[in-house]
C-alpha positions in Angstrom: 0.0 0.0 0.0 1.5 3.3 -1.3 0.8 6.8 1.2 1.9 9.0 -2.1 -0.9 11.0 -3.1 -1.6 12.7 -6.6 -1.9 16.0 -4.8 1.4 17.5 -4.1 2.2 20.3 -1.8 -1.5 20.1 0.1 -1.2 21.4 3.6 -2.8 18.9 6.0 -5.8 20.3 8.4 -4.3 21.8 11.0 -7.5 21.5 13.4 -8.4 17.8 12.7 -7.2 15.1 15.0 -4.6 12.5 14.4 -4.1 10.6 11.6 -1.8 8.7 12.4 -0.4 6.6 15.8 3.0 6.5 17.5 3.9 2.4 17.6 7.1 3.2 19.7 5.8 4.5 23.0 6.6 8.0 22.2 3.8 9.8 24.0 1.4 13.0 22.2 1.6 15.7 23.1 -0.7 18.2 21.7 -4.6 16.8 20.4 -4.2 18.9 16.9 -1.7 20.5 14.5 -2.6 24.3 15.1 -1.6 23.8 19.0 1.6 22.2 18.0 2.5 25.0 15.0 1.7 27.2 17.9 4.0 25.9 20.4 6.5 25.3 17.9 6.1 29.5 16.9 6.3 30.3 20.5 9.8 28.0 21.2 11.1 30.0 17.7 10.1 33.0 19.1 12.0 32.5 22.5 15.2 30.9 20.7 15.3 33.8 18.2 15.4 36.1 21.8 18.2 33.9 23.2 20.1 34.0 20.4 20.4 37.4 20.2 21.5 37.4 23.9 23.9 35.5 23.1 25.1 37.7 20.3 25.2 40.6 22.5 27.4 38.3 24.5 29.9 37.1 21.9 30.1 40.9 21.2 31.2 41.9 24.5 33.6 39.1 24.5 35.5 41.0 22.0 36.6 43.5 24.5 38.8 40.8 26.2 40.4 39.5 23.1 44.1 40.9 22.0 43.9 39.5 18.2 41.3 37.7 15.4 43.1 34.4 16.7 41.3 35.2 20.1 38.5 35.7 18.2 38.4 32.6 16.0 39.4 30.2 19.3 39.2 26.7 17.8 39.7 24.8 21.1 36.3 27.1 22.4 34.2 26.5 19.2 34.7 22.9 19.9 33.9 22.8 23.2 31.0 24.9 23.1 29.9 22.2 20.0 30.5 19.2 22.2 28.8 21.0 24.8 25.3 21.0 23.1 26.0 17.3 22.0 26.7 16.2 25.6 23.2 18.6 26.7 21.2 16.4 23.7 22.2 13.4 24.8 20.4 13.8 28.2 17.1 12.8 27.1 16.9 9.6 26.0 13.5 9.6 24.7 14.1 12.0 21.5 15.5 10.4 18.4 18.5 8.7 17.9 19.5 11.1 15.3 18.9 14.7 17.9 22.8 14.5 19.0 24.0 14.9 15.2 21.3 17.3 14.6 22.3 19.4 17.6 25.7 18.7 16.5 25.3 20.3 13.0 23.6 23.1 14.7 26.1 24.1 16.5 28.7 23.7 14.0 26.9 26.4 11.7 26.1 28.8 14.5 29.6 28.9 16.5 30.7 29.9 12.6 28.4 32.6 12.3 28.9 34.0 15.9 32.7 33.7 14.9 32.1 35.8 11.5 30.0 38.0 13.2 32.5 38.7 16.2 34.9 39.5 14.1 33.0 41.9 12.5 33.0 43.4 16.1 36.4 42.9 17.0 36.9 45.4 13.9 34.7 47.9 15.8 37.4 47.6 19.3 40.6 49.4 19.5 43.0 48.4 22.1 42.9 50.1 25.6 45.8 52.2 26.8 47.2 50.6 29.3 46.9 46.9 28.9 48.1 44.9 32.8 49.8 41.4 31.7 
């Protein structure tokens, strides 16, 4: 039995109920797709806001950086990446796949950060009187 369908790009109803069952023990969580497009909206929302606290961040780390190799830190990057991977692998009962995901992630984000920080580490001059 095939699932294709001869209608391509159709949005399912977001307000009817399920339509399909979890056969793995993985528990529902919402009863229809609008709640769970709306939760998923309201997570974006707040990781968009930490993100850019954390970009505020990475700029003021610029300040205590001599050089762009300060800036670029490889050792950092990598722990901050292993980091998350260790963090995704705390909860067992997402898929066995969320580590690399979270992985990836990271990977792509600590590279932007980096671009982005040296950007501001353009913006810093440094102080007079620099104590060893």
């Amino acid at each position: 039995m095939t699932e294709h369908h001869n209608k391509p790009n159709i949005e399912p109803d977001i307000l009817r109920g399920p339509v399909r069952e979890f056969v793995d023990g993985t528990e529902p969580i919402h009863s229809n797709l609008k709640e769970i497009r709306e939760a998923i909206d309201k997570i974006d929302s707040e990781l968009v806001n930490l993100l850019s606290e954390r970009m505020k961040l990475v700029v003021d780390a610029t300040r205590f950086k001599r050089d762009t190799n300060e800036v670029i830190a490889p050792e950092r990057q990598q722990q901050v990446i292993d980091s998350a991977r260790e963090n995704a692998l705390i909860d067992s009962a997402l898929p066995d796949g969320f580590p690399s995901l979270v992985t990836r992630i990271y990977g792509v984000m600590t590279s932007g950060y980096i671009a982005l920080q040296l950007k501001a580490f353009k913006k810093t001059k440094p102080v007079e009187d620099i104590s060893e």
